[in-house]
C-alpha positions in Angstrom: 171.0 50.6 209.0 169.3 52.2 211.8 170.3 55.5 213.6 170.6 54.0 216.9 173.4 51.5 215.5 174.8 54.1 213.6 175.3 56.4 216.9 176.8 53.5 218.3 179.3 52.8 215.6 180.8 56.4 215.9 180.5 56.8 219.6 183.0 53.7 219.3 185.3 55.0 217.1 185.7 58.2 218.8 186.7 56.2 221.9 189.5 54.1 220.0 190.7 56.9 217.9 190.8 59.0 222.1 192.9 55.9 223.1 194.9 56.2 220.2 195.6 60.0 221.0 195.8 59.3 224.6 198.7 57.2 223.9 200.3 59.3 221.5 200.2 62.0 224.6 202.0 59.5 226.7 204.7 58.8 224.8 205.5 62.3 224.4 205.5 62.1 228.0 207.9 59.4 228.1 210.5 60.9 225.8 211.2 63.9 227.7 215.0 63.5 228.1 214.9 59.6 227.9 216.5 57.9 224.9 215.5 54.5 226.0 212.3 52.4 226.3 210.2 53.4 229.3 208.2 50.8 231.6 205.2 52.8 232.0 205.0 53.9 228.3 205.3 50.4 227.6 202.7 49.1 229.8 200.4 52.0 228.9 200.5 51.1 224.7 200.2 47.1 225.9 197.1 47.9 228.0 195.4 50.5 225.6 196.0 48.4 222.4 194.3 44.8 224.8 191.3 47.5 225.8 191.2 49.0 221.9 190.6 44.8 220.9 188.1 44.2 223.4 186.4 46.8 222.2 186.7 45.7 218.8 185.7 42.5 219.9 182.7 43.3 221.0 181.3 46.0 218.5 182.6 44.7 215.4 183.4 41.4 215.5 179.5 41.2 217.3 180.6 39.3 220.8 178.0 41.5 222.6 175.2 39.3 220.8 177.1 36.6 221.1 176.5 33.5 224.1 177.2 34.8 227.4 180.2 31.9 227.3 182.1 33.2 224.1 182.1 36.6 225.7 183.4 35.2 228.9 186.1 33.6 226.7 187.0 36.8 224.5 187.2 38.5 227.9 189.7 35.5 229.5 191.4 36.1 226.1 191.8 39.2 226.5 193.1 39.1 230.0 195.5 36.0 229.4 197.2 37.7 226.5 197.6 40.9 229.0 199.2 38.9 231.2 201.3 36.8 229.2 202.5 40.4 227.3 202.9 42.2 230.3 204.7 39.1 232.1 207.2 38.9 229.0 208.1 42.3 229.3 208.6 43.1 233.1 210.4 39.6 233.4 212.3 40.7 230.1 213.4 44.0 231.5 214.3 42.6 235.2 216.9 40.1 233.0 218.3 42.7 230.8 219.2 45.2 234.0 221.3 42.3 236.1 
């Protein structure tokens, strides 16, 4: 292996293991004097795990050399299972509170 692609592997795995931090700092956040679930803590893990698999996408599973339209389509992955995650959940919690 070369340096340069070495440099790169461990720049990103010090970004996913700072999401991974940064999430464990929010939900210490969210459990100050809450028993329960909280919505932003809840977004916040859904949207740093769907930016930690992107990532992962691209750098390991090698979608940045890959056609432009199977990036396109891990990206509309991506961004469909966001949706359909987030959706679940927000529609979920507005049910469970009437």
């Amino acid at each position: 292996m070369n340096a340069g692609f070495e440099k790169r592997l461990l720049v990103v795995w010090l970004v996913l293991s700072s999401i991974t931090l940064v999430y464990l700092w929010v939900d210490s956040l969210g459990r100050e004097g809450a028993l329960g679930p909280s919505a932003v803590v809840t977004a916040s893990a859904i949207v740093m795990a769907l930016i930690k698999v992107r990532i992962i996408l691209r750098e390991f599973m090698e979608v940045r050399h890959a056609p432009v339209l199977l990036r396109r389509l891990t990206d509309l992955w991506v961004l469909l299972t966001a949706i359909c995650l987030l959706g679940s959940y927000f529609v979920g919690r507005t049910f469970s509170l009437a």
